[in-house]
C-alpha positions as CSV (number, residue, x, y, z in Angstrom):
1,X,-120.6,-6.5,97.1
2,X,-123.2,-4.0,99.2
3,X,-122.5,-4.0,102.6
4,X,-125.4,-2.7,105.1
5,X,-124.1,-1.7,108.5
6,X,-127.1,-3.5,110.8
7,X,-126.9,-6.5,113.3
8,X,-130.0,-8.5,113.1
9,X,-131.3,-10.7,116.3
10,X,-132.3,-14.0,115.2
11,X,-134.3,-16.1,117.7
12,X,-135.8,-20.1,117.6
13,X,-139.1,-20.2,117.7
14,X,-141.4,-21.0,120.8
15,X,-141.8,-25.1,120.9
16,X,-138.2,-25.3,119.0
17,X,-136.5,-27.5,121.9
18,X,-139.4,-29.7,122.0
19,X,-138.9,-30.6,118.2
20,X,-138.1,-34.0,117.7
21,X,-134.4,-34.7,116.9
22,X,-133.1,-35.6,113.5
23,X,-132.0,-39.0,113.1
24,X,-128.5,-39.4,113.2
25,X,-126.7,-42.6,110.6
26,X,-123.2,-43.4,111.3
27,X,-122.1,-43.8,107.7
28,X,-120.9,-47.2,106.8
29,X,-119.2,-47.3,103.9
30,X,-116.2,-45.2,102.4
31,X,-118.5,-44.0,99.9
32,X,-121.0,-42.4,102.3
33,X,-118.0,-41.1,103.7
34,X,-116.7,-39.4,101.1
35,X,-120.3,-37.9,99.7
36,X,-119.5,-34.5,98.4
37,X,-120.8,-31.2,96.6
38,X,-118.0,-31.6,93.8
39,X,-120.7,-33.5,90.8
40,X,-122.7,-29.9,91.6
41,X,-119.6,-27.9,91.3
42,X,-118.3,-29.6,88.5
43,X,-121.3,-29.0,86.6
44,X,-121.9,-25.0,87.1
45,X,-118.6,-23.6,88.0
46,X,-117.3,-23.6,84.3
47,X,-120.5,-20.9,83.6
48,X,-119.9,-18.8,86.8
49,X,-117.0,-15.7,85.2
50,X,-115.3,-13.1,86.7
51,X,-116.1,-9.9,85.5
52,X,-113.5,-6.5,85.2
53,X,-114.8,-3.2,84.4
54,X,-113.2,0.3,83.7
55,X,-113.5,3.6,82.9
56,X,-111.2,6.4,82.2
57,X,-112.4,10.1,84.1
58,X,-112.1,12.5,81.7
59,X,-109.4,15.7,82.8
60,X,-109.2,18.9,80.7
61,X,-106.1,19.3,78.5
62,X,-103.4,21.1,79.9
63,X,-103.1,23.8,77.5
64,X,-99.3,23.6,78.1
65,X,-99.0,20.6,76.2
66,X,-99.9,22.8,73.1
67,X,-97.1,24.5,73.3
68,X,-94.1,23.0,71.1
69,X,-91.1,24.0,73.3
70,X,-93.0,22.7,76.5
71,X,-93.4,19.7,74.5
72,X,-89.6,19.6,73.5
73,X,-88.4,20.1,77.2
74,X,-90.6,17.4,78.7
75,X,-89.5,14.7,76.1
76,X,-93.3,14.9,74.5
77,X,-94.8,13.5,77.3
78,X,-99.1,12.8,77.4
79,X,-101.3,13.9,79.9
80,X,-102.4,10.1,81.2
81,X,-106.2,10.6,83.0
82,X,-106.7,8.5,86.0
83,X,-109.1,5.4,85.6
84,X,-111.8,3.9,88.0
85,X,-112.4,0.1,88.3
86,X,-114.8,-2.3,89.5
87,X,-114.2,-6.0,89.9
88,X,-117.2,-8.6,90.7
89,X,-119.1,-12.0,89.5
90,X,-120.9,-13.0,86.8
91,X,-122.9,-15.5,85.6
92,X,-123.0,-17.0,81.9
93,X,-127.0,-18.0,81.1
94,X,-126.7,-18.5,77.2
95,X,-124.4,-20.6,75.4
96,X,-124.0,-17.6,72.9
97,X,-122.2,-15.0,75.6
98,X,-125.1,-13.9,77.3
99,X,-123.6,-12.7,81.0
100,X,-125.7,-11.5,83.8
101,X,-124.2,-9.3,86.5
102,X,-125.5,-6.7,89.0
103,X,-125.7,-3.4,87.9
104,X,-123.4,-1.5,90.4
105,X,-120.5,-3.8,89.2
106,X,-121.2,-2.2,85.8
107,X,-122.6,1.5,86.8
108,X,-120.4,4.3,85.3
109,X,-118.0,2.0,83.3
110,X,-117.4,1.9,79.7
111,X,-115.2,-1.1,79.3
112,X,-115.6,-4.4,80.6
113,X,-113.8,-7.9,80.2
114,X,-115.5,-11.1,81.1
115,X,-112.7,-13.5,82.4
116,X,-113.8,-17.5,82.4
117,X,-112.8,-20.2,84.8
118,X,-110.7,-21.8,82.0
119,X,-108.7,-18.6,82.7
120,X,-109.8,-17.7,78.9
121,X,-110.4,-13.6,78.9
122,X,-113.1,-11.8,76.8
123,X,-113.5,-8.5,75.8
124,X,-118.0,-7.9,76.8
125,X,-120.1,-5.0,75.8
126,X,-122.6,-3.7,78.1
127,X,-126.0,-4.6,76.4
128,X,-128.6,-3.9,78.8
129,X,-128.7,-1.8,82.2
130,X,-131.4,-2.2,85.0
131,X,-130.4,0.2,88.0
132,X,-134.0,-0.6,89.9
133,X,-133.5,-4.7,89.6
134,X,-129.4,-4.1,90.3
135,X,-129.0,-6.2,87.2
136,X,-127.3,-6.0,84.1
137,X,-126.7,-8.3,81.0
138,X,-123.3,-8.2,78.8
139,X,-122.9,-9.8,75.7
140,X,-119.3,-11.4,74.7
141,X,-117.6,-10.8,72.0
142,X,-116.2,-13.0,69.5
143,X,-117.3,-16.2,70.9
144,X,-119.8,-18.9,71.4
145,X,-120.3,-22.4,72.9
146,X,-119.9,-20.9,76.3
147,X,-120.4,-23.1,79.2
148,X,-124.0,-22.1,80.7
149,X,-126.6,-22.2,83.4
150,X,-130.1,-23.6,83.8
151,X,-132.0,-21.1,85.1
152,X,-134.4,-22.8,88.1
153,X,-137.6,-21.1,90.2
154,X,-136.8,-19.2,92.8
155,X,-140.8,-19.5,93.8
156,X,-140.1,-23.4,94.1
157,X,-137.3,-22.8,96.8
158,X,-138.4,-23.7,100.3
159,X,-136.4,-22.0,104.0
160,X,-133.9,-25.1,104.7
161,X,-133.0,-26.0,101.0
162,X,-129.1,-26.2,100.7
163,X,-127.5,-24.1,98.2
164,X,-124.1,-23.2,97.0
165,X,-122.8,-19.7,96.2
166,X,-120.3,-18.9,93.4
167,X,-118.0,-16.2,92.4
168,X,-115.0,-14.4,93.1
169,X,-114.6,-12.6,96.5
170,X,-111.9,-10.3,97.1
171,X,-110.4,-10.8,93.4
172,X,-108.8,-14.5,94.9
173,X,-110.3,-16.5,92.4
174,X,-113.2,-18.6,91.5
175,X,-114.3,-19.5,95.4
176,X,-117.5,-21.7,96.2
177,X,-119.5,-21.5,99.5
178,X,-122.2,-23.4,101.0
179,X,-125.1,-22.8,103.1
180,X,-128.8,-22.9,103.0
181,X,-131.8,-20.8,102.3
182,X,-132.3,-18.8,105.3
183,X,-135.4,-16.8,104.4
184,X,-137.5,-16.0,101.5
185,X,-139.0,-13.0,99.9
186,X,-137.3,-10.6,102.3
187,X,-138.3,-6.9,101.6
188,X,-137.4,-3.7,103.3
189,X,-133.6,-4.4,102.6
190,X,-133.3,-0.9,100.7
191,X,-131.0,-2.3,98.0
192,X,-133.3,-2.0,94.7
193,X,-137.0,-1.1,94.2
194,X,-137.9,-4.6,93.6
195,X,-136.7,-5.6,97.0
196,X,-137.5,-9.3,97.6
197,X,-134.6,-11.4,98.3
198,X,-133.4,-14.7,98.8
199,X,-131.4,-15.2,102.7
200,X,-128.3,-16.9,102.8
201,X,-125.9,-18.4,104.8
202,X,-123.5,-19.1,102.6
203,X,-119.8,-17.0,102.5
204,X,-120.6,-13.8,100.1
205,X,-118.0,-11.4,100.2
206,X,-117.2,-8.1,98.4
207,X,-116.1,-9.4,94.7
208,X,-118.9,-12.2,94.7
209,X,-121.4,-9.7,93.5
210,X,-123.2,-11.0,90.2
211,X,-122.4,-14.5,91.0
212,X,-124.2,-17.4,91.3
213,X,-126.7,-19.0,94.0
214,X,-127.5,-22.5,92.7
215,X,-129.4,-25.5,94.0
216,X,-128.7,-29.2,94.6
217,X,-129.7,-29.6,90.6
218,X,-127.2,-27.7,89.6
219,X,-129.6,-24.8,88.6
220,X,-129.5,-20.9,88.4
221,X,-131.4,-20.0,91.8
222,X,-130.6,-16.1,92.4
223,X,-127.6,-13.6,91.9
224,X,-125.7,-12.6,94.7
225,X,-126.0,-8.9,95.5
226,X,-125.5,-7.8,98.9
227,X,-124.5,-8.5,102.3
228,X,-125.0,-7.2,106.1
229,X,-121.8,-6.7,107.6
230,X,-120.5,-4.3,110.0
231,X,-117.1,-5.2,108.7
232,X,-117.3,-5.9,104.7
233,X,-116.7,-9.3,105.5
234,X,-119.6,-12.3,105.8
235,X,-121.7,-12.5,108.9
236,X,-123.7,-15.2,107.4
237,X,-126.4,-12.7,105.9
238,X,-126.3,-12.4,102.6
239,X,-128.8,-11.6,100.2
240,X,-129.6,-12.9,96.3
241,X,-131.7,-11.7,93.1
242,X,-134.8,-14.4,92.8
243,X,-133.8,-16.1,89.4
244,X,-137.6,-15.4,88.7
245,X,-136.5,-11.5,87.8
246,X,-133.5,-12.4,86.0
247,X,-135.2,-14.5,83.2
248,X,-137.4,-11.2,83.3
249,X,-134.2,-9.5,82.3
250,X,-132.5,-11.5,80.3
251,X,-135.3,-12.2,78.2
252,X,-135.8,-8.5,77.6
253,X,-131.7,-8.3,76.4
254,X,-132.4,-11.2,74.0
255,X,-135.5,-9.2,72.4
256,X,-133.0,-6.4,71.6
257,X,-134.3,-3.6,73.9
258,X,-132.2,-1.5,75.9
259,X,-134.5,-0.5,79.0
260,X,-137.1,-3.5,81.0
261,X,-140.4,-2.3,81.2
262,X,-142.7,-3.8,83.3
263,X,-146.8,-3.9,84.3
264,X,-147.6,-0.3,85.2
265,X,-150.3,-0.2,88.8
266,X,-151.4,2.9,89.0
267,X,-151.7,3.1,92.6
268,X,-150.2,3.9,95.6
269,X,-149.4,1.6,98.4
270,X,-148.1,1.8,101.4
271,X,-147.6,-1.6,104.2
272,X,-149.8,-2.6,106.8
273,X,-149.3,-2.1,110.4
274,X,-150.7,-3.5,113.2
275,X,-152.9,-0.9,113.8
276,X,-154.3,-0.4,110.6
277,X,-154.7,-4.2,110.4
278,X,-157.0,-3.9,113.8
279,X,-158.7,-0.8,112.3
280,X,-159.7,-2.8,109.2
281,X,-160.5,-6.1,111.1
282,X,-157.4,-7.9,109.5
283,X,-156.6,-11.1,111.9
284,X,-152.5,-9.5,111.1
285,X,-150.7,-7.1,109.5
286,X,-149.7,-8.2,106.0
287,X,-150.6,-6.8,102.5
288,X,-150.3,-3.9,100.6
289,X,-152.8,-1.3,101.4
290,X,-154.1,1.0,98.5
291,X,-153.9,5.1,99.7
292,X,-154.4,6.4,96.2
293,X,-155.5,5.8,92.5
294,X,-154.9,6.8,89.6
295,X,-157.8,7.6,87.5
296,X,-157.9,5.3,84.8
297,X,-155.1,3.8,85.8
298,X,-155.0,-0.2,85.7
299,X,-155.8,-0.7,89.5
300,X,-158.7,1.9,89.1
301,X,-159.7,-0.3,85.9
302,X,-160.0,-3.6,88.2
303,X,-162.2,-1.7,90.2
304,X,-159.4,-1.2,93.6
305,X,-160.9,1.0,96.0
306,X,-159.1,3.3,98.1
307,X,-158.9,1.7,102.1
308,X,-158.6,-1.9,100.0
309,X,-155.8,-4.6,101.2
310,X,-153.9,-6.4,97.9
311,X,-153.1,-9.7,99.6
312,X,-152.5,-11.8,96.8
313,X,-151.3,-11.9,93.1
314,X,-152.1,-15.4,91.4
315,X,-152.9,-16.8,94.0
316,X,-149.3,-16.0,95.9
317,X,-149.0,-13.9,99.0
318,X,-148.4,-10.3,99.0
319,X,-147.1,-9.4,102.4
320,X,-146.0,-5.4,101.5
321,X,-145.8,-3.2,98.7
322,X,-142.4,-4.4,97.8
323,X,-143.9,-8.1,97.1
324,X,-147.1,-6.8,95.1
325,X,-144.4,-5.0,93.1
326,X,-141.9,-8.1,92.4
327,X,-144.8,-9.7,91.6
328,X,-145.8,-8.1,89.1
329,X,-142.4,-6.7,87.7
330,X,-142.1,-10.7,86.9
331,X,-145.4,-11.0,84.6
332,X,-145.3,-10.3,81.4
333,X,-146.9,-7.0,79.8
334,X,-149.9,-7.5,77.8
335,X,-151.2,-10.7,79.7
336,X,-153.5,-10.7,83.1
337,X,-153.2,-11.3,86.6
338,X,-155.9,-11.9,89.8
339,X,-155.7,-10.1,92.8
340,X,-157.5,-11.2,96.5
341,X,-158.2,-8.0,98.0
342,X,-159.5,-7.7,101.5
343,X,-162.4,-5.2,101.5
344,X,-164.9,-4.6,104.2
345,X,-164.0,-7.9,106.1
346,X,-164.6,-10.2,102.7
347,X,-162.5,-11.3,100.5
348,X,-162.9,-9.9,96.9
349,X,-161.5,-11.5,93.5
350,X,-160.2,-8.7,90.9
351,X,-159.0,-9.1,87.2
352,X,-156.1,-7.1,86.6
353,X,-154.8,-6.0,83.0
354,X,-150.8,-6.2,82.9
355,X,-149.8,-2.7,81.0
356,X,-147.0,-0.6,80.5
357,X,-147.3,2.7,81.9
358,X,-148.2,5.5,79.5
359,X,-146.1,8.5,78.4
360,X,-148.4,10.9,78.6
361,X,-147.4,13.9,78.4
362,X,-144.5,13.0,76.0
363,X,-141.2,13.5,77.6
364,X,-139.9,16.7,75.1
365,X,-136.8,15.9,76.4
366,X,-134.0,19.3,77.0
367,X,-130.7,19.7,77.4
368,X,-130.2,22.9,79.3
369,X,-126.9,25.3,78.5
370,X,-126.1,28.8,79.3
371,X,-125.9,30.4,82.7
372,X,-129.0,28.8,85.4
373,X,-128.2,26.3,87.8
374,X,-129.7,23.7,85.4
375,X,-126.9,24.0,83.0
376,X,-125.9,20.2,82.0
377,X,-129.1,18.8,83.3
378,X,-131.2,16.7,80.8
379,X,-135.0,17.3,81.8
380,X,-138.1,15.1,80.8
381,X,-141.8,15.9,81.5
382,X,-143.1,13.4,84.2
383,X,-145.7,11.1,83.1
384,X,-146.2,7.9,84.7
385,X,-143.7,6.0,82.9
386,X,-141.1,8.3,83.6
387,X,-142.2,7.9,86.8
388,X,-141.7,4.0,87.3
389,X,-138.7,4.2,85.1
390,X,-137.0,7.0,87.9
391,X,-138.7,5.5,90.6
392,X,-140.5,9.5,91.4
393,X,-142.3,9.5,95.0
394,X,-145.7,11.7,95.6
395,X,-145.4,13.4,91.9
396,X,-148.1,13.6,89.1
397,X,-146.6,16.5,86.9
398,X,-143.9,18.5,86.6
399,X,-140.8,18.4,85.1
400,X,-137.6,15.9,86.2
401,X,-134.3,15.6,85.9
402,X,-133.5,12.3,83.6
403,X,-129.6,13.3,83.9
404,X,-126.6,15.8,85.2
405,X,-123.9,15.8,83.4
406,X,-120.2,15.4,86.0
407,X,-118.6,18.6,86.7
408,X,-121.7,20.7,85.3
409,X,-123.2,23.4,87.4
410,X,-126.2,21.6,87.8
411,X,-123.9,19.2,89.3
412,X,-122.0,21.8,91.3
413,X,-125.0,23.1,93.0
414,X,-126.1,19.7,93.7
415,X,-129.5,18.7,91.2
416,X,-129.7,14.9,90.8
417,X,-131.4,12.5,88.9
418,X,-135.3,12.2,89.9
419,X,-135.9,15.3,91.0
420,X,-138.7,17.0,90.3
421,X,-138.7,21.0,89.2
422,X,-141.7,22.3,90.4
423,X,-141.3,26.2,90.1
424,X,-138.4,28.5,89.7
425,X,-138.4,32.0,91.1
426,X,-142.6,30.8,92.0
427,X,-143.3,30.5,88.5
428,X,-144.9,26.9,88.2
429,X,-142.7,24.2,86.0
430,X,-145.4,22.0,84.4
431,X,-143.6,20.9,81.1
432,X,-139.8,21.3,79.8
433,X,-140.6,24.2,77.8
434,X,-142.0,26.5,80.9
435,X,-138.3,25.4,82.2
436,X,-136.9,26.4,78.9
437,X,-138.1,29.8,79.2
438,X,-137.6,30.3,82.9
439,X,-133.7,29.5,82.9
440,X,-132.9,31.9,79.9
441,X,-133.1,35.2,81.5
442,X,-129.9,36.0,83.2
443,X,-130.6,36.7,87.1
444,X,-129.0,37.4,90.3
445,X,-130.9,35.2,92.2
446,X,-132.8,31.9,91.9
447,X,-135.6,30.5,93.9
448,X,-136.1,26.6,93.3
449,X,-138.8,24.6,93.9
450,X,-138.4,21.1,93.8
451,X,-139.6,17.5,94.9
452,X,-137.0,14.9,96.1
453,X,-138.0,11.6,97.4
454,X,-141.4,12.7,98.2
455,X,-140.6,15.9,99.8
456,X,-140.7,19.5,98.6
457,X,-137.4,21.7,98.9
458,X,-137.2,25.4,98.4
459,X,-133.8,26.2,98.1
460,X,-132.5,30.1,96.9
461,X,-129.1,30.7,95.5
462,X,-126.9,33.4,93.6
463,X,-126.8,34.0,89.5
């Protein structure tokens, strides 16, 4: 389970003590007595798993054990490479072995086991991967008839509702929590890039990640993904995956296809504050103000303008960019959407056309080798789907790093995923091939130019 080291102040609301009391009853019966969670329980917990993932690092052979007489004095013994685990939650959605977990349970592993509440144990395979949702899907083998959940609407929850959160904190077993829902559609949490979460009270602890939040119905209401804690431990803050995204996700595993892809903007967005919200004549800050299009783009298509406020999608608020973008990311491609947009103190209706983004230029993807510091880095020409799929800040073109291979010397002088090479030794980097040519001279200096969350960095080092 995520923990976030922040204390958050919660206050009641002006008026709150003058709120009328709830009605107290005085049960009268041994059966009102006894009223209990356990029907709800009984129902889901069977489809809630525990789920146990592995990999083994790979360590370079000792070329000692080549040797035959080193062999015969140390009785033959193997090399054994250490192994790195992850334990968390997970929850079955298809009666056919269909698992969904979060992602950073899974990240990095190789082997995983799905372990049931009937204390049955599965070998799973990892099916699908989706690092900006913290989701994942595995798929178990050798079985069917699982024990499932409904999946419910997360949009049809309501602040108050009572819920129940199940999973396996600490590795002591199947444990089940309750609370309510404490807030909705809470952004700025930093977690994933669709950052809209579902509050809770209810006990999550490190090890319930990937479990269930469920409603009084018995039904799939979020996955539990992370917590704020200054201690690891719950403080009554704990934070879910709207089930709304999942079925986005898990319909995407049971069409086959290894990577989500999801209604391309083509825009730039950035929130509304309090003084841009006087400066446009906005009675409050909320919405997702547009800085920049993209020419042709779909936003530019609707006819967005620049200085324009997205407050709505379908007719449901958009209070940030992070809510125009969860949105969105749960609407199908290829069908349409409405936005409200606040222009110019009116109110203005926009027909939006749900698209993937293009890959244009084509990625030409490269594996670089030999002696630069972009040795075991795979590069990709940036186009705008590269671009949502890395989640790149403030780039249009260039060339980025898809991946860096462990223990490589782009590794060693520390490249990463997403960023962006935008000249070496002040030659410009527009497509993989320019990088191609610029890393095959052997050198005793380089000069990189680069772009990393939205910043440039020029950094100089030895050949």
């Amino acid at each position: 389970m995520r923990a976030l080291s922040l204390a958050l102040l919660l206050c009641l609301p002006l008026g709150f003590a003058q709120a009328q009391a709830p009605q107290r009853v005085t049960p009268t019966d041994r059966a009102a007595v006894q009223q209990s969670f356990s029907p709800v329980v009984k129902r889901v917990a069977p489809g809630v798993v525990n789920v146990y993932a592995s990999r083994v690092e790979r360590q370079p052979r000792n070329p000692l054990f080549d040797d035959p007489l080193f062999r015969q004095f140390f009785g033959g013994q193997q090399q054994r490479s250490p192994t790195s685990q992850s334990l968390g939650s997970g929850v079955i959605v298809d009666a056919s072995g269909l698992v969904v977990t979060n992602h950073h349970v899974i990240e990095n592993m190789t082997d995983v086991k799905v372990a049931l509440a009937d204390k049955r144990e599965f070998d799973a395979e990892i099916i699908l991967r989706d690092p900006r949702t913290d989701l994942a899907v595995l798929r178990i083998k050798n079985g069917g008839g699982f024990p499932s959940l409904d999946l419910g609407d997360s949009d049809a929850l309501e602040v108050g509702d009572l819920v129940l959160a199940i999973g396996n904190p600490f590795g002591v077993g199947q444990t089940v929590t309750q609370g309510i829902v404490s807030a909705l559609a809470r952004t700025q949490v930093g977690i994933t890039d669709y950052g809209f979460f579902i509050q809770t009270d209810a006990a999550i602890n490190p090890g319930n990640s990937g479990g269930a939040l469920v409603d009084m119905n018995g039904r799939l209401a979020g996955i539990n993904s992370a917590i704020y804690s200054r201690s690891g431990g719950s403080i009554g803050i704990g934070f879910a995956i709207p089930v709304n995204m999942v079925k986005v996700v898990v319909a995407a595993a049971k069409g086959g296809v290894r990577q989500v892809r999801r209604p391309w903007f083509g825009a730039t967005l950035q929130p509304v504050s309090r003084e841009i919200a006087e400066s446009l004549g906005l009675d409050r800050p909320t919405g997702a103000l547009v800085s920049e299009l993209v020419a042709e783009g779909p936003a530019a298509q609707a006819g967005l303008r620049r200085g324009d406020v997205v407050t709505e999608i379908d007719g449901q608020a958009v209070d940030d960019p992070e809510s125009l973008g969860y949105r969105l990311g749960t609407k199908p491609i290829g069908a349409s959407a409405t936005m409200t947009v606040q222009r110019n103190g009116r109110k203005v209706s926009l027909p939006l056309k749900l698209v993937a983004a293009p890959e244009t230029p084509a990625r030409e993807t490269l594996t670089l080798s030999g002696r630069s510091p972009f040795s075991g880095a795979t590069v990709v020409n940036l186009s705008p789907a590269v671009t949502e799929e890395l989640s790149i800040e403030g780039f249009r073109e260039g060339v980025v790093i898809a991946e860096v291979a462990p223990g490589s010397t782009a590794a060693k002088v520390g490249l990463q995923q997403g960023d962006v090479i935008l000249a070496v030794n002040d030659a410009k980097i527009a497509r993989t091939a320019d990088l191609q040519r610029a890393a095959e001279p052997r050198r005793n200096w380089w000069k990189l130019t680069l772009g990393r969350g939205g910043q440039i960095i020029t950094t100089a080092m030895g050949g």
